[in-house]
N, CA, C and O of each residue as an XYZ file, in Angstrom:
732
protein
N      31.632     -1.582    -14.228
C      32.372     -2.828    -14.459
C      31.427     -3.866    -15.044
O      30.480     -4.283    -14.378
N      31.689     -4.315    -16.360
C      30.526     -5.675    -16.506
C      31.123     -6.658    -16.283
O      32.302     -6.968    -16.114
N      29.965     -7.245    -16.300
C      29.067     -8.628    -15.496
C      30.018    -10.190    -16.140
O      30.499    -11.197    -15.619
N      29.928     -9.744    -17.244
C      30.901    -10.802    -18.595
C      31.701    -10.226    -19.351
O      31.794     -9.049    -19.698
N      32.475    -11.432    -19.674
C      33.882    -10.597    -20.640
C      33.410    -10.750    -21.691
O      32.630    -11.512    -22.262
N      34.519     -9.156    -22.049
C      34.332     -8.679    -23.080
C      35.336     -9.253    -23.796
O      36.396     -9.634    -23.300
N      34.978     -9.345    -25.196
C      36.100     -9.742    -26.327
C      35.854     -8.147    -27.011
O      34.892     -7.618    -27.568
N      37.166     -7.715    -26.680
C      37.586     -6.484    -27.111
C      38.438     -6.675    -29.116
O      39.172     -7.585    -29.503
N      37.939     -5.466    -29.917
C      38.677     -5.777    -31.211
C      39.702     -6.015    -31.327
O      40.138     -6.448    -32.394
N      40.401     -5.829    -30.338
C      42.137     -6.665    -30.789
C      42.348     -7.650    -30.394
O      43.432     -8.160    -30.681
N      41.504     -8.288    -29.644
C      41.984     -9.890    -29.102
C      40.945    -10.591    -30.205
O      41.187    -11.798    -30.209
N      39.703    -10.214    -31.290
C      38.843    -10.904    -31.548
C      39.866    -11.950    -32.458
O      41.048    -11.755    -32.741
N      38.898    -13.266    -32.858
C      39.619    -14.215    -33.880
C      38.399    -14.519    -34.679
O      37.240    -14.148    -34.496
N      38.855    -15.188    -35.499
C      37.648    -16.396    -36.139
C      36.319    -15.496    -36.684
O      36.395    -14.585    -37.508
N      35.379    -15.858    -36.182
C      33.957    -14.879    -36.840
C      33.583    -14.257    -35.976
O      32.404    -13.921    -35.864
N      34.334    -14.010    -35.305
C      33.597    -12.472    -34.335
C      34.724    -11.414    -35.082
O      34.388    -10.309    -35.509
N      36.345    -12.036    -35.174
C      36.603    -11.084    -35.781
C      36.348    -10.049    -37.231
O      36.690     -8.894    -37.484
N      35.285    -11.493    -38.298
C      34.719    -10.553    -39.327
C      33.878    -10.397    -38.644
O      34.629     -9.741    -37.922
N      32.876    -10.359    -38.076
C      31.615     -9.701    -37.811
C      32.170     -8.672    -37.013
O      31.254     -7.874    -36.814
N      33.211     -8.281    -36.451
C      33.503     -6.820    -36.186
C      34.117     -5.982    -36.946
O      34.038     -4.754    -36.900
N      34.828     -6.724    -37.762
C      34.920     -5.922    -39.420
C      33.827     -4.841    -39.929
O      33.829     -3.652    -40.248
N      32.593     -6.240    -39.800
C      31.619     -5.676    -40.486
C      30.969     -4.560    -40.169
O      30.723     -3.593    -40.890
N      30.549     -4.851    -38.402
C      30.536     -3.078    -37.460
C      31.103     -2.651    -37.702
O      30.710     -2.138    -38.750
N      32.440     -2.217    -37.410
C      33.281     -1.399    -37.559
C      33.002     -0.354    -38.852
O      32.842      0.863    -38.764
N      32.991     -1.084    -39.945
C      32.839     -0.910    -41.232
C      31.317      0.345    -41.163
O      31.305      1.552    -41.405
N      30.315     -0.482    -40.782
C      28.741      0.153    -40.951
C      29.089      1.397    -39.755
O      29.034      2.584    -40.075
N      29.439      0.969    -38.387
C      29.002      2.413    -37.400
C      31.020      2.683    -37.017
O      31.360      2.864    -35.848
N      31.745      2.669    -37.785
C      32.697      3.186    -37.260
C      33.388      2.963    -35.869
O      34.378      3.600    -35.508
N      32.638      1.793    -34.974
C      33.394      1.333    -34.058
C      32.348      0.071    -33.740
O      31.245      0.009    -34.282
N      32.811     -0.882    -32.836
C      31.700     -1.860    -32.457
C      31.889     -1.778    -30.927
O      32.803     -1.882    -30.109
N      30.407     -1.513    -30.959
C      29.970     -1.332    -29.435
C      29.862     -1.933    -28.559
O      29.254     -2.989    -28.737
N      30.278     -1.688    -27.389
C      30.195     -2.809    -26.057
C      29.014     -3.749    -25.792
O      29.200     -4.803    -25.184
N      27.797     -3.386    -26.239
C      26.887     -4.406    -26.188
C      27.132     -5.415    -26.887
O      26.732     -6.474    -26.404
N      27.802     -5.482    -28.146
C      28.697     -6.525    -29.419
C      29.854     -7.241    -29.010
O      30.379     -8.190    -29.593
N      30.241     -6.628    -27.823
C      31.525     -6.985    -27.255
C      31.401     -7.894    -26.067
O      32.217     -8.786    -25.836
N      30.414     -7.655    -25.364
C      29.791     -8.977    -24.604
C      28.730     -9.850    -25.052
O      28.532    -10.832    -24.337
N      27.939     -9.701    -26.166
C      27.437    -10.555    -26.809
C      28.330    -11.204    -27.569
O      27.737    -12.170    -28.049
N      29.812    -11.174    -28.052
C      30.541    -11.643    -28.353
C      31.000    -13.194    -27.741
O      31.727    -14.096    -28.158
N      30.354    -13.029    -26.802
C      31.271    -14.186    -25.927
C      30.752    -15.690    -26.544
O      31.309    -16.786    -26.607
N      29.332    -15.171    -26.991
C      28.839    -16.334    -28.063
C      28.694    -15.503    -29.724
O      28.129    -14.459    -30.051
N      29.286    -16.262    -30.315
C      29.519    -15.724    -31.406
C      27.730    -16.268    -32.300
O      27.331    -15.877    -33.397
N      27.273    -16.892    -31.678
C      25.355    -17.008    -32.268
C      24.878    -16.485    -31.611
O      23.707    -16.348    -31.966
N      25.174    -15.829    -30.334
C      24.084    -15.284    -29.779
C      24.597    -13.663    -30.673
O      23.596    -13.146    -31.169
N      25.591    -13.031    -30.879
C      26.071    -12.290    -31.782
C      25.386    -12.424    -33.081
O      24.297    -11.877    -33.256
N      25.969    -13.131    -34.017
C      25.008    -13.350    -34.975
C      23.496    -12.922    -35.030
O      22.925    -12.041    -35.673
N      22.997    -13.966    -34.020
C      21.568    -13.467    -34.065
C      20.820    -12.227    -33.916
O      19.789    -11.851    -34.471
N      21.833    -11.475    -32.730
C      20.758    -10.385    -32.534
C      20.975     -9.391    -34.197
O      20.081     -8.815    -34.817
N      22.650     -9.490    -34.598
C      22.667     -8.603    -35.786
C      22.134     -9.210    -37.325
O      22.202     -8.626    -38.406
N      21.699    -10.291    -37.097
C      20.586    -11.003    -38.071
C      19.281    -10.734    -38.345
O      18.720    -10.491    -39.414
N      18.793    -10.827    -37.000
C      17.632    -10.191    -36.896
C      17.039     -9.043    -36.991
O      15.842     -8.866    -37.220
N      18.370     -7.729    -36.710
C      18.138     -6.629    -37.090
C      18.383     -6.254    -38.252
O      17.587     -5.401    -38.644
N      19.298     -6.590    -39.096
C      19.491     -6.793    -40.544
C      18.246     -7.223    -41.079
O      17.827     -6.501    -41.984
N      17.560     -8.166    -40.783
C      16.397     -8.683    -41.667
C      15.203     -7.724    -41.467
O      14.812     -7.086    -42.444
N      14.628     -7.585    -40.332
C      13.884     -6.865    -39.652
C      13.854     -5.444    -40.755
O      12.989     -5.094    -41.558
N      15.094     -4.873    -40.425
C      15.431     -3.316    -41.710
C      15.100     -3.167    -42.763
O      14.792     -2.089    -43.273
N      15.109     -4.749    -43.523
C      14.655     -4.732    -44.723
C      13.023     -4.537    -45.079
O      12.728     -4.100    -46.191
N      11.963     -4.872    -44.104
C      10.729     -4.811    -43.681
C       9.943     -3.550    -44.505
O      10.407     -3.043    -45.527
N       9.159     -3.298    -44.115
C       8.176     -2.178    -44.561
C       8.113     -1.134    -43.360
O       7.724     -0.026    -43.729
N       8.320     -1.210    -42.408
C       8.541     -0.095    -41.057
C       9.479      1.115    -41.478
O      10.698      1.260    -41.568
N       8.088      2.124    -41.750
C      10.302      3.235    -41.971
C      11.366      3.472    -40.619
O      10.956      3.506    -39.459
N      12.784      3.623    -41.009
C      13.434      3.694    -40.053
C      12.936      4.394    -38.855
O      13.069      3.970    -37.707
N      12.291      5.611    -39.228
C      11.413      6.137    -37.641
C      11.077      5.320    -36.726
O      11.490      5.146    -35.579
N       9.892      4.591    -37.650
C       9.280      3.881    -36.858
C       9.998      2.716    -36.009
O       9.658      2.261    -34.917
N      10.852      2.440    -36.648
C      12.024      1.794    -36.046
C      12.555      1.658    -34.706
O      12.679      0.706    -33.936
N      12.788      2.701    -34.665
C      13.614      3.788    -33.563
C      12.698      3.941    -32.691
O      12.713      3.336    -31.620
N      11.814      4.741    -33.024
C      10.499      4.970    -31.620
C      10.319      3.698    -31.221
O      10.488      3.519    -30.015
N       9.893      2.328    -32.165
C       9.549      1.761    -30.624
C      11.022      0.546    -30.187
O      11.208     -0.506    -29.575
N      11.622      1.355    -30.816
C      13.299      0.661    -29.907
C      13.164      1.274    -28.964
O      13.036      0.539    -27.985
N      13.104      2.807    -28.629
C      13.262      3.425    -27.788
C      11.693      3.297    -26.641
O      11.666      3.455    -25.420
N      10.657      3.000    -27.479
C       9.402      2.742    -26.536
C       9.806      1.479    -25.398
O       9.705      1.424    -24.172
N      10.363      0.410    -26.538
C      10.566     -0.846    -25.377
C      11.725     -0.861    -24.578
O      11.592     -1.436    -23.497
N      12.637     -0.461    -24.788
C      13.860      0.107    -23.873
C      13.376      0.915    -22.707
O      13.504      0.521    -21.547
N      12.848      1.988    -23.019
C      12.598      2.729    -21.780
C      11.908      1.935    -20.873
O      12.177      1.832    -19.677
N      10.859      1.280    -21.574
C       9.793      0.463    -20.422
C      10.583     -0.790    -19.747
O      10.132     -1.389    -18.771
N      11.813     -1.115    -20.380
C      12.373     -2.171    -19.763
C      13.554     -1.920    -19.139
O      14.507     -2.699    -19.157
N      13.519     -0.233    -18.257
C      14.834      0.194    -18.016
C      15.796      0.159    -18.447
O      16.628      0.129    -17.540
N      16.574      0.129    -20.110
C      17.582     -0.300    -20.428
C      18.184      1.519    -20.598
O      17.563      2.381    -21.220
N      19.219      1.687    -20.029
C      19.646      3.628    -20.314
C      20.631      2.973    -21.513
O      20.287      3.344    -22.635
N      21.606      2.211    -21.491
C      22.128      1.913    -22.706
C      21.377      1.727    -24.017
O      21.896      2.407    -24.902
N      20.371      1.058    -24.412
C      20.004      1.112    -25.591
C      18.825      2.376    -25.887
O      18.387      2.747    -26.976
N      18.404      3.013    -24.146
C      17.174      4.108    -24.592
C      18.669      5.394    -25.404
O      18.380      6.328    -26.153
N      20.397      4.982    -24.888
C      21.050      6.039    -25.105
C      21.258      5.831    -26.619
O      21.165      6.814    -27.354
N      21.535      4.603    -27.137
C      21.973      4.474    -28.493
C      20.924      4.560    -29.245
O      21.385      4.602    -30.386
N      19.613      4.621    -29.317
C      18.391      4.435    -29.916
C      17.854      5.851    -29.905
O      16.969      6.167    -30.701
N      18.412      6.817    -28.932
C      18.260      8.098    -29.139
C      18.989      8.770    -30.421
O      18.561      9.429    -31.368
N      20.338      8.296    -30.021
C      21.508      8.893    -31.442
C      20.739      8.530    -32.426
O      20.438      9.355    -33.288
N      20.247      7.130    -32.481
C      19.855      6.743    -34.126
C      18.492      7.138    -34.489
O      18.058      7.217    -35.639
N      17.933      7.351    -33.536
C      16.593      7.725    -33.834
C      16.865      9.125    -34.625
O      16.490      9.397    -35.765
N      17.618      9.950    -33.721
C      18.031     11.467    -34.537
C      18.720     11.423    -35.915
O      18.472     12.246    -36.796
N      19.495     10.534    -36.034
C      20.112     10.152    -37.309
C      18.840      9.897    -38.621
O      18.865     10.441    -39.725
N      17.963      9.091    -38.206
C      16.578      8.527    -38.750
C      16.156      9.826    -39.217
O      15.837      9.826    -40.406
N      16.022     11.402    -38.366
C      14.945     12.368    -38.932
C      13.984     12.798    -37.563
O      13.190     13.729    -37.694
N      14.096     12.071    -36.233
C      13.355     11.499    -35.259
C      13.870     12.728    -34.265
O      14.927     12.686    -33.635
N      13.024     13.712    -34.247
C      13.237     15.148    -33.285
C      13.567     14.812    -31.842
O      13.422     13.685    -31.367
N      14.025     15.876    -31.173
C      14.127     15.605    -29.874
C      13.027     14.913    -28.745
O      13.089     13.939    -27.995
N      11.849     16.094    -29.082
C      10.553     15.823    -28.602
C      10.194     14.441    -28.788
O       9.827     13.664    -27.906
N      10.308     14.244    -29.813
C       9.566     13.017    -30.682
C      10.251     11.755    -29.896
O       9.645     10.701    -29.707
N      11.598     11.998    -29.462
C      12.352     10.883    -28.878
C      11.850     10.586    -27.464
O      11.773      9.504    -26.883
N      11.567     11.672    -27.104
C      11.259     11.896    -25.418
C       9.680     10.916    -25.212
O       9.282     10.034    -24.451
N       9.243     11.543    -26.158
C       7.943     11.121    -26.164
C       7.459      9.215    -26.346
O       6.871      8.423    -25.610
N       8.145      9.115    -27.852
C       8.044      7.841    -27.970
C       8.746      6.907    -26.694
O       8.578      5.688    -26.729
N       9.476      7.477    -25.657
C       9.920      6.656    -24.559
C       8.869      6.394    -23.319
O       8.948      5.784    -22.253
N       7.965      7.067    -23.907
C       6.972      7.333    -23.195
C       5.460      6.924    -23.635
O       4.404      7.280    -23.111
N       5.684      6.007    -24.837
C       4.776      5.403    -25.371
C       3.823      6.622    -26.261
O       2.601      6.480    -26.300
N       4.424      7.698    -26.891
C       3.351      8.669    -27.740
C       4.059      9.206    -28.732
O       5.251      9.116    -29.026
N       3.042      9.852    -29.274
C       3.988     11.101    -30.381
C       3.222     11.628    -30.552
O       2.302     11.275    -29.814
N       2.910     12.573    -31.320
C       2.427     13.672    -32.058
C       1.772     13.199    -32.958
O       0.554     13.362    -33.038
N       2.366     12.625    -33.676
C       2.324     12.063    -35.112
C       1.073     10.996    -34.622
O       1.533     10.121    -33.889
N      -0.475     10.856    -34.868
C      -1.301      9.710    -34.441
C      -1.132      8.771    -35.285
O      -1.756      7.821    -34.814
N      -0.450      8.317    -36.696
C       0.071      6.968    -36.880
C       0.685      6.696    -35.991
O       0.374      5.720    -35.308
N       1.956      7.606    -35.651
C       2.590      6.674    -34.722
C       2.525      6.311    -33.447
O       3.231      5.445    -32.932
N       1.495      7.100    -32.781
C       0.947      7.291    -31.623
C       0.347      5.848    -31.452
O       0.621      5.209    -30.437
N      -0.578      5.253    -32.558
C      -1.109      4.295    -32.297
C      -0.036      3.221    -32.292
O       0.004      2.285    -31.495
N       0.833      3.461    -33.277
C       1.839      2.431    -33.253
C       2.722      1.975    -31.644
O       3.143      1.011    -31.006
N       2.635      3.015    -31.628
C       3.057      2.968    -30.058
C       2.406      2.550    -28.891
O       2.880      1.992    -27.902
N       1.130      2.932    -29.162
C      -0.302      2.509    -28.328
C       0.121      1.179    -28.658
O       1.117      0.651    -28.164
N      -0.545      0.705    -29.392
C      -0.279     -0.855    -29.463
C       1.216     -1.961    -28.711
O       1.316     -3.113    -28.289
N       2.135     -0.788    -28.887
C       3.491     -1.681    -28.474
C       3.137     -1.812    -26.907
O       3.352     -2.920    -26.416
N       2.698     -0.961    -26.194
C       2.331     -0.520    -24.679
C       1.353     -1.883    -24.271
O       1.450     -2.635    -23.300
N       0.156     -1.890    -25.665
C      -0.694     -3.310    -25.191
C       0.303     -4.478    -25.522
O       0.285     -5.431    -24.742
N       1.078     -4.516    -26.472
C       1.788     -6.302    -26.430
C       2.575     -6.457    -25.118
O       2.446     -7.262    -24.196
N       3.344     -5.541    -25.296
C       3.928     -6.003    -23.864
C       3.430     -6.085    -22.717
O       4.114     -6.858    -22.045
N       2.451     -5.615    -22.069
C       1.682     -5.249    -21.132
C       0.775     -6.696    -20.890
O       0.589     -7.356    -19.867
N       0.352     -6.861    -22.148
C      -0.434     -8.188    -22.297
C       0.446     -9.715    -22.599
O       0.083    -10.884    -22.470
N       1.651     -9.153    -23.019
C       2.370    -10.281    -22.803
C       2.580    -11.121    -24.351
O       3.371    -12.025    -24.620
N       1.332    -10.302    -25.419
C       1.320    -10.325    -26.725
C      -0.481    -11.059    -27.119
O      -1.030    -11.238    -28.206
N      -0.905    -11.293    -25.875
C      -2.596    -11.218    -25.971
C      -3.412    -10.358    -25.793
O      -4.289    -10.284    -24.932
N      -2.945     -9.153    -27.234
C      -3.594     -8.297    -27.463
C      -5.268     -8.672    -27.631
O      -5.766     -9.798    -27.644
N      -5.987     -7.303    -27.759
C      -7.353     -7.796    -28.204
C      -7.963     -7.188    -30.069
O      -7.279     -6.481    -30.810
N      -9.274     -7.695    -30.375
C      -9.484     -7.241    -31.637
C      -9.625     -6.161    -31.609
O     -10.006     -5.909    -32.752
N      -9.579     -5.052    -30.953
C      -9.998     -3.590    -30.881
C      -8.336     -3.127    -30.386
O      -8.164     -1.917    -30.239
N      -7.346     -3.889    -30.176
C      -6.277     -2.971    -30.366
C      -5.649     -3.535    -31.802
O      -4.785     -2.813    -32.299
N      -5.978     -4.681    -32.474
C      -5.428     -4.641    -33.773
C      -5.964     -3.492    -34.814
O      -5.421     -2.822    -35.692
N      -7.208     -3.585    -34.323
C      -8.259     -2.354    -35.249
C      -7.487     -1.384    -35.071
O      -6.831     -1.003    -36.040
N      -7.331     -0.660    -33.694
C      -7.341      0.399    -33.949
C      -5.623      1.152    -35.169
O      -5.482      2.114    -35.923
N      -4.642     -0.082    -34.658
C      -3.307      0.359    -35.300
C      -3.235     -0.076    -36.942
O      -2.290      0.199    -37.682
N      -4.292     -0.717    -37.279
C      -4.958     -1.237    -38.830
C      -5.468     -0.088    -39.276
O      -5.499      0.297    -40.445
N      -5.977      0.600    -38.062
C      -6.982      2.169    -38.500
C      -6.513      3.149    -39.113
O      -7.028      3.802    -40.021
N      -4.979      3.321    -38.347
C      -3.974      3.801    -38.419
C      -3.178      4.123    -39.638
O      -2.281      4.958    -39.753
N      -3.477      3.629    -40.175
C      -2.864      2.500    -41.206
C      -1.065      1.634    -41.360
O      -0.061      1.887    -42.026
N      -1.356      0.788    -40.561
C      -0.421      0.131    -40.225
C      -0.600     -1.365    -40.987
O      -1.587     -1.856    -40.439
N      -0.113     -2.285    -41.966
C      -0.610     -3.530    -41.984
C      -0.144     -4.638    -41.756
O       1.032     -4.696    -41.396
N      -0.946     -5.888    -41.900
C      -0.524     -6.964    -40.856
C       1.429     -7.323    -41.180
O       2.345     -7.644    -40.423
N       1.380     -7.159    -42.098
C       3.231     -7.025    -42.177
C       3.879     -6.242    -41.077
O       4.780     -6.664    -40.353
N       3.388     -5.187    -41.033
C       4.080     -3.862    -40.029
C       3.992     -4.393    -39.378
O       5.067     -4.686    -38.854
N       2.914     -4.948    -38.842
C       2.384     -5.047    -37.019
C       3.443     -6.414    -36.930
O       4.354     -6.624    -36.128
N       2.980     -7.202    -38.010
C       4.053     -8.902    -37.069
C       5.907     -8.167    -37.198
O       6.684     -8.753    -36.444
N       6.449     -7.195    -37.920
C       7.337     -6.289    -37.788
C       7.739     -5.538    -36.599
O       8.877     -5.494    -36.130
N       6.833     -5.032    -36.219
C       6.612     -4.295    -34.929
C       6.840     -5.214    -33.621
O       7.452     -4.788    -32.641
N       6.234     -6.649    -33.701
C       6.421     -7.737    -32.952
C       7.909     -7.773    -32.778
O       8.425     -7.550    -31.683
N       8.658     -8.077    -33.947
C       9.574     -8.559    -34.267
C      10.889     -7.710    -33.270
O      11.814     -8.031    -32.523
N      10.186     -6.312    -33.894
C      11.655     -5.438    -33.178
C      10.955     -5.313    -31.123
O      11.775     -5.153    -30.218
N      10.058     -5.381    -30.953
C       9.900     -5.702    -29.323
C      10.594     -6.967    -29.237
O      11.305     -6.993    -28.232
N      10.630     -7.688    -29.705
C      11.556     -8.912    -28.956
C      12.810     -8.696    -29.369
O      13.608     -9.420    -28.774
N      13.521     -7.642    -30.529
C      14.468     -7.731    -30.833
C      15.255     -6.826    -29.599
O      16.319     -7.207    -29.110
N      14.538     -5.531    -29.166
C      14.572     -4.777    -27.934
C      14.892     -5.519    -26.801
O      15.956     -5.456    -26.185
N      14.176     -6.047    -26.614
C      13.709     -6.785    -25.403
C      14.803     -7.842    -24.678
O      15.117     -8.131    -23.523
N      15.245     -8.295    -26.197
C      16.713     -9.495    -26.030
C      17.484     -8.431    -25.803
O      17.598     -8.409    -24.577
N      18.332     -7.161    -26.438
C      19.029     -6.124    -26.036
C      19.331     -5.694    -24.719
O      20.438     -5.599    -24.190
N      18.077     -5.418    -24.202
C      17.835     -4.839    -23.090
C      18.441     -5.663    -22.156
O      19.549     -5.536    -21.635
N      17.503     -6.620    -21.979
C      17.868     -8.268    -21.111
C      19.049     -8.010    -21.023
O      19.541     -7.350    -20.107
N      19.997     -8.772    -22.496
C      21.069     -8.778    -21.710
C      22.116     -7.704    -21.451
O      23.275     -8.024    -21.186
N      21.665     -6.238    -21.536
C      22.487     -5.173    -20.929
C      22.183     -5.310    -19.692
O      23.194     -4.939    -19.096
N      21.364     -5.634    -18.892
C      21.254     -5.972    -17.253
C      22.053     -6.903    -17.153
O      23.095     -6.255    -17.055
N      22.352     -7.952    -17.103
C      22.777     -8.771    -16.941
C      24.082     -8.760    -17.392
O      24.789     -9.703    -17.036
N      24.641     -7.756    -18.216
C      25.444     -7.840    -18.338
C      26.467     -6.708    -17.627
O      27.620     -6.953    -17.270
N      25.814     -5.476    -17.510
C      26.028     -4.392    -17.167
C      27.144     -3.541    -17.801
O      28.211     -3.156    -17.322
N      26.348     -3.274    -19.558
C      27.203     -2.935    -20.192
C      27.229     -1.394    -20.634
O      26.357     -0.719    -21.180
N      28.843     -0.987    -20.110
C      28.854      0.383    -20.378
C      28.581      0.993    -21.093
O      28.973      0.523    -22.161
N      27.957      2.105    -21.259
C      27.500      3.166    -22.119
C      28.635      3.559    -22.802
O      29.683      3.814    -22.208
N      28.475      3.651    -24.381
C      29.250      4.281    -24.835
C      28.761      5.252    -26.264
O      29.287      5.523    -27.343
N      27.672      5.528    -25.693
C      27.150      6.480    -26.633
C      26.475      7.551    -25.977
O      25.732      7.260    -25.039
N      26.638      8.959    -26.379
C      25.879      9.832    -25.906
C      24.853      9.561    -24.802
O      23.756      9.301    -25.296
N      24.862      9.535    -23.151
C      23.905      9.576    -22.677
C      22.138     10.022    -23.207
O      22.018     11.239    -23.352
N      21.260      9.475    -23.398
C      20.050     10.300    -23.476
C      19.670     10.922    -22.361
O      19.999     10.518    -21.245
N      18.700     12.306    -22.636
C      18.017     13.095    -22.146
C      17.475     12.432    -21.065
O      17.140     11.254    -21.193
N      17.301     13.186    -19.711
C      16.441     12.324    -18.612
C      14.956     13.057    -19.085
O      14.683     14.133    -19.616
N      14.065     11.761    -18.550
C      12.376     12.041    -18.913
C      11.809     13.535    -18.037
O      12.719     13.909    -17.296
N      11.195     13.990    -17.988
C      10.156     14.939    -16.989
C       9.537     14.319    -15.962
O       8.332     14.277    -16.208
N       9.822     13.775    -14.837
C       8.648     13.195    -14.457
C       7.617     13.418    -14.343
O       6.862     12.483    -14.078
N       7.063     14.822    -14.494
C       5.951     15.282    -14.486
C       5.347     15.000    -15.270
O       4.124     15.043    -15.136
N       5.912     14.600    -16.396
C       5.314     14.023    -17.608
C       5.196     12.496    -17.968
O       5.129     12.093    -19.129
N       5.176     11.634    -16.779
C       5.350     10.339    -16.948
C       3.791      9.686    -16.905
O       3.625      8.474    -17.037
């Protein structure tokens, strides 16, 4: 049961009802997280502003995805670690690869570091040090990516937030549970 009402697509009006046009249109339905962020039609806006702009960036969609799914997992969100799984796979983004990046790694050591690094901003609160910029610069990641990389942890992060608070139903493919053995 969530937390806040939902403005469901047949009651929408005004500019939530085009901006669910516009979902509708891109993923074929608009999702309950859209549907209680609805209740402010800027707080709506914003988060799909920011991810719109963000896309346009230099990050390939992978990279995208892994650390949607890096900062989700770390911030308990199962709704967006579930939708960030689908899209991550959509992206090219293997099973493994999904499991993993929830877990702050990959295979892949670009992205490993990329991920390394997301583990220090948040952790640090975003007072990283010069030896973790090095090392994801090493990587070759550049200062575009990285203030990019910033960008989608807080874009996560607002997501997440308010799926607690809101307690909004899943409506996408559950994701995979972790190993704990592997945590």
């Amino acid at each position: 049961m969530t937390r806040l009402d939902e403005i469901l697509p047949e009651d929408a009006t005004g500019d939530v009802k085009e901006i669910y046009a516009d979902v509708k249109q891109e993923m074929g339905m608009v999702p309950n997280i859209f549907r209680g962020l609805a209740n402010s039609p800027a707080a709506l806006r914003g988060y799909l502003s920011l991810s719109s702009i963000l896309a346009e960036g230099e990050l390939t969609p992978e990279d995208r995805e892994v650390l949607y799914l890096a900062v989700s997992e770390g911030n308990g969100c199962n709704y967006c670690v579930s939708a960030h799984t689908m899209l991550a796979k959509k992206a090219g983004v293997s099973e493994d690869e999904t499991l993993a990046a929830r877990q702050f790694g990959s295979s892949d050591s670009r992205r490993d570091a990329l991920l390394k690094f997301t583990r220090k901003v948040i952790t640090s609160k975003g007072f990283v040090s010069d030896e973790d910029l090095a090392a994801v610069r090493e990587a070759g990641y550049t200062d575009g990516q990285i203030a990019e990389s910033v960008g989608y942890i807080a874009l996560a992060t607002f997501s997440n937030f308010f799926n607690h608070v809101h307690d909004t139903p899943l409506d996408f493919p559950a994701a995979p549970a972790l190993d704990p053995s592997k945590k």
